[in-house]
C-alpha positions in Angstrom: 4.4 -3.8 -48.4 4.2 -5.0 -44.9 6.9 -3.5 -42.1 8.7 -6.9 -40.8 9.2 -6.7 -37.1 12.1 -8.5 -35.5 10.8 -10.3 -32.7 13.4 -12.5 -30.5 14.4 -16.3 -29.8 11.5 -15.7 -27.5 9.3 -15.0 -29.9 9.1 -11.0 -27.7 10.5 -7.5 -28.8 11.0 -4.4 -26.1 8.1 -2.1 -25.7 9.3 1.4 -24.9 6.0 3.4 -23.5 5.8 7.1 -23.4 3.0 10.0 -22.6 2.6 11.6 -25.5 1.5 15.0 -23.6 5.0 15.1 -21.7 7.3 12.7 -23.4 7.7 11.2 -20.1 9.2 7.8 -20.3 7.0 5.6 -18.5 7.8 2.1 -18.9 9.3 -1.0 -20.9 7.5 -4.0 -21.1 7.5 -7.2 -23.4 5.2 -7.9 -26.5 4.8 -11.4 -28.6 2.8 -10.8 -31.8 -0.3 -11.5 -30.3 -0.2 -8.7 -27.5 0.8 -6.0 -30.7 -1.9 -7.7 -32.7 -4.5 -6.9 -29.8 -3.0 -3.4 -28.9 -3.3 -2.6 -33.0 -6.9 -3.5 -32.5 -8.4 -2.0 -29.4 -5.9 1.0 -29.5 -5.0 0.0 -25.6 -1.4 -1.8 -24.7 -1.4 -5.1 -24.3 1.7 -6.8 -23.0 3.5 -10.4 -22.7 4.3 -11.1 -19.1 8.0 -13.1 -19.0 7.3 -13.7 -15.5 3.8 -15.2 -15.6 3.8 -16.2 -19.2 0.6 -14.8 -20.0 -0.5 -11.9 -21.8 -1.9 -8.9 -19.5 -3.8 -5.8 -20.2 -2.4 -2.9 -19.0 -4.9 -1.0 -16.2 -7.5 -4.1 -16.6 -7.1 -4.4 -13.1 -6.0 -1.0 -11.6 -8.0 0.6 -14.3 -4.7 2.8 -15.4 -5.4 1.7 -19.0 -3.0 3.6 -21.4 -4.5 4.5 -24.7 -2.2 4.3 -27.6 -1.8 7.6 -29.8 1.1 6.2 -32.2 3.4 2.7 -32.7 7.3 3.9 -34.0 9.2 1.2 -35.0 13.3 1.8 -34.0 15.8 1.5 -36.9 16.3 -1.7 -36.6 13.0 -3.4 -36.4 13.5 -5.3 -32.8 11.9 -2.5 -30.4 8.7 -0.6 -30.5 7.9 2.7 -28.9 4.5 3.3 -28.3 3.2 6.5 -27.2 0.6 6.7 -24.7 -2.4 9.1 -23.1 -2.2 7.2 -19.6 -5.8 6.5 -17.8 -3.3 6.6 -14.3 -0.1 5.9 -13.3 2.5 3.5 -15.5 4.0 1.9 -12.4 2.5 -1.1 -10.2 3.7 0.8 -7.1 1.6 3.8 -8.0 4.4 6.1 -9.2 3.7 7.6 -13.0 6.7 6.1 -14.3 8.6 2.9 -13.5 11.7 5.1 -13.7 12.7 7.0 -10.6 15.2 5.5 -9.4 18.5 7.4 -10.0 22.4 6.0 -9.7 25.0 8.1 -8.6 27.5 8.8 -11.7 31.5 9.1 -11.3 32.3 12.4 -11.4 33.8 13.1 -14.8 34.8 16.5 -16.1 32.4 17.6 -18.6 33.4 18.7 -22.1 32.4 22.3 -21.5 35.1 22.5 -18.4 37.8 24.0 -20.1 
């Protein structure tokens, strides 16, 4: 039986990536069926780029290839997470994740305040 995926109007689904050494979340991109097809067959991510409407190879330029260790489908078939052994850093400005960034929370009293 084949796994139905749950791709969008767009014809995309979410792409969670993470190192498999340090769970390390290190970026979401966009795939269409045919950037999963080619990351099923050469084992390296391949992506759908909303922006330039082409599909793009991670690390083909910056040679930060990630090479893919495992594809989990999420409960409700419309998001992938794929875990990674990153050639480089995930990030085009040279960070290892695209996530650094933090924003300041409200101060709230936490449930263990009592």
């Amino acid at each position: 039986m084949e796994t139905e995926i749950h791709f969008d109007e767009r014809g995309l689904i979410p792409a969670i990536v993470q190192d498999t050494s340090t769970g390390e979340v290190l970026m979401l991109a966009y795939m269409n069926r045919e950037a999963l097809e080619r990351t099923l067959a050469t084992g390296e991510t391949h992506f759908w780029s909303r922006s330039r409407k082409e599909l793009w190879h991670k690390g083909a330029t910056s040679g930060n290839v990630q090479y893919v260790t495992s594809i989990m489908l999420d409960c409700d078939q419309d998001t992938l997470l794929i875990k990674v052994h990153p050639a480089g850093p995930a990030c085009h400005t040279g960070a290892i994740s695209c996530f650094f960034t933090p924003l300041p929370l409200k101060e709230k009293n936490s449930p263990h305040d009592s």
